[in-house]
C-alpha positions, 0 to 999 in steps of 0.5 A: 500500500506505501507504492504509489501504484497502490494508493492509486487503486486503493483510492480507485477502489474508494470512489467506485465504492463511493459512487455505488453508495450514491445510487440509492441515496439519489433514488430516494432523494426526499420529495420536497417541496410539495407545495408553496413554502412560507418564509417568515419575515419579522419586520415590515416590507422594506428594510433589509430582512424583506428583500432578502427573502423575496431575493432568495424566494424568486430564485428557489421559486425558479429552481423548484417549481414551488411558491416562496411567500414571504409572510411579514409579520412585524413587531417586538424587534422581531420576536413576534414573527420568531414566536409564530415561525417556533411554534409552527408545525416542522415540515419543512413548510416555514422557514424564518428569516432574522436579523442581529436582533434575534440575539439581542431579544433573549436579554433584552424582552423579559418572558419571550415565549419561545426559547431562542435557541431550543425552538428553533433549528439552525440553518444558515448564516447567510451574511454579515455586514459592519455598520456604519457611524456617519455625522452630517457633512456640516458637522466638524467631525472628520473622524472617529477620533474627532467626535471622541474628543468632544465628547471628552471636552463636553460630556454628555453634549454629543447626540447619536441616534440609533434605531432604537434602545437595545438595537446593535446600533445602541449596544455598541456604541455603548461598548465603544464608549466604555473602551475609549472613556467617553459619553454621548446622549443617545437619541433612539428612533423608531427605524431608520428612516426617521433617525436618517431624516433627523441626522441629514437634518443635522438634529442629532451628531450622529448616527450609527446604522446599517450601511445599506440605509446610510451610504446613499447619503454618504455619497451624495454628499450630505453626511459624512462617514467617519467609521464602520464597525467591523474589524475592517473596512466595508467594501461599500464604503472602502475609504472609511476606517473601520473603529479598530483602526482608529483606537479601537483595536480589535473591535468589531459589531457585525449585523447579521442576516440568518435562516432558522426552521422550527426545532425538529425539522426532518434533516432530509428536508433540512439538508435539501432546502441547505443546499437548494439555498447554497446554489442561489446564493451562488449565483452571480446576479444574487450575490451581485444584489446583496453585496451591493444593496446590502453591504453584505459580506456573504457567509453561506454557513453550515447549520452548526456555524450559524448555531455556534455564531447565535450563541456566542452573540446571545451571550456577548450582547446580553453581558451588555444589555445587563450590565448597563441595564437597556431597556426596550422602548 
């Protein structure tokens, strides 16, 4: 077996043996879907979740012969929605599709009634994008570093607005502050368009908030980015410095976008319904939608990664929520 000649027809012997397994597995590929599927989307139409799921919806719908409805069900920074979709039937027929907040609500919403990580199964992370910290282009700001040190001179006289308290927006601004020793008033909104409004506007200093939402302002001229939020640069906004370049080393706050499915989905379904995603999100002109409207840095996780990343975001944004006391609106 150590000559050469050997481990060629070992392995020869391996992939014959490999592609006779196949067969039967591809006989009895699971018969999915039967019928049009529901994707649970916890936000109102507009932002960045809704998209996302029509997106995606219309190329499965291309690929599969079957609807993909996209069923919006609003409020409770989307703990409404995440509640129907864990306590829908798991037959593959309702999927849910989250934003960051999903980690945040645990902490955040006292008696949610669902268990975030217990009622739902995983099924794929699908991207991740910084967020972006912006001011009006009339402000004196020309920097991160610039807002911090008049914060510094006169504290508690700096205003930002985000889309509201305990939003990733709010929660890491206050991380921010406690690393680099300063205070500013934070002015929370009811989504983003208000909290844009106010900051083209120039009512508050300044604002964090999805890139998708800001950079169109930025490039038109009347606000000013002065830093993102991940631990580097944006490809939307590729001359911004990320925080961690800017004092804040290492640092990083992701939004996120995710899929979950009723605990106890039959893995068959799951499995199909994972790789019937992985090839849509594969395809040029989706990909080329999401990284330019979204900002987004796709991920196309396995279940277990998505699992893992929840986790691990629960656990760091509840620290802050309870350490600092955030409360919903």
């Amino acid at each position: 077996m150590d000559h050469p000649s050997g481990r060629r027809r070992f392995l020869g012997r391996l992939t014959a043996l490999g592609a006779l397994a196949s067969v039967p597995a591809l006989a009895q590929e699971v018969k999915w879907p039967t019928k049009p599927v529901r994707f649970i989307v916890p936000f109102p139409p507009g932002g960045s979740v809704d998209p996302l799921a029509r997106q995606v919806g219309a190329k499965l719908n291309a690929a599969l012969g079957q609807q993909f409805i996209v069923d919006n069900r609003p409020g409770g920074s989307g703990s409404i929605g995440a509640a129907i979709a864990a306590k829908s039937p798991p037959d593959g027929y309702t999927f849910l599709f989250v934003f960051d907040t999903h980690a945040v609500n645990p902490t955040l919403i006292p008696n949610l009634p669902f268990d975030t990580v217990r009622d739902l199964a995983p099924v794929m992370l699908v991207g991740t994008a910084p967020m972006a910290i912006v001011t009006n282009a009339a402000k004196p700001y020309k920097n991160f570093g610039d807002a911090v040190k008049a914060a510094k001179a006169k504290p508690d006289t700096v205003t930002y607005g985000s889309i509201g308290s305990g939003s990733l927006g709010h929660l890491t601004m206050t991380l921010v502050e406690q690393a680099g020793g300063f205070k500013v008033v934070h002015v929370p909104y009811k989504g983003g368009g208000p909290m844009t409004t106010d900051a083209l506007g120039g009512q508050v200093e300044l604002a964090i908030g999805s890139v998708a939402v800001l950079a169109p302002h930025v490039k038109g001229g009347k606000l000013r980015a002065i830093a993102v939020t991940g631990d580097k640069r944006s490809h939307a906004m590729p001359d911004v410095p990320a925080l961690a370049e800017q004092g804040f080393p290492g640092f990083s706050a992701l939004a996120w976008w995710g899929i979950f499915a009723p605990a106890g989905i039959p893995k068959p379904i799951l499995s199909k319904f994972h790789g019937e995603l992985t090839k849509a999100l594969n395809l040029p002109d989706l990909r080329k939608q999401l990284t330019e409207q979204l900002g987004m840095d796709l991920v196309v996780s396995t279940p277990e990664a998505l699992q893992k990343f929840l986790v691990s975001e629960i656990d760091r944004w509840g620290k802050v929520v309870r350490e600092h006391k955030i409360k919903p609106e």
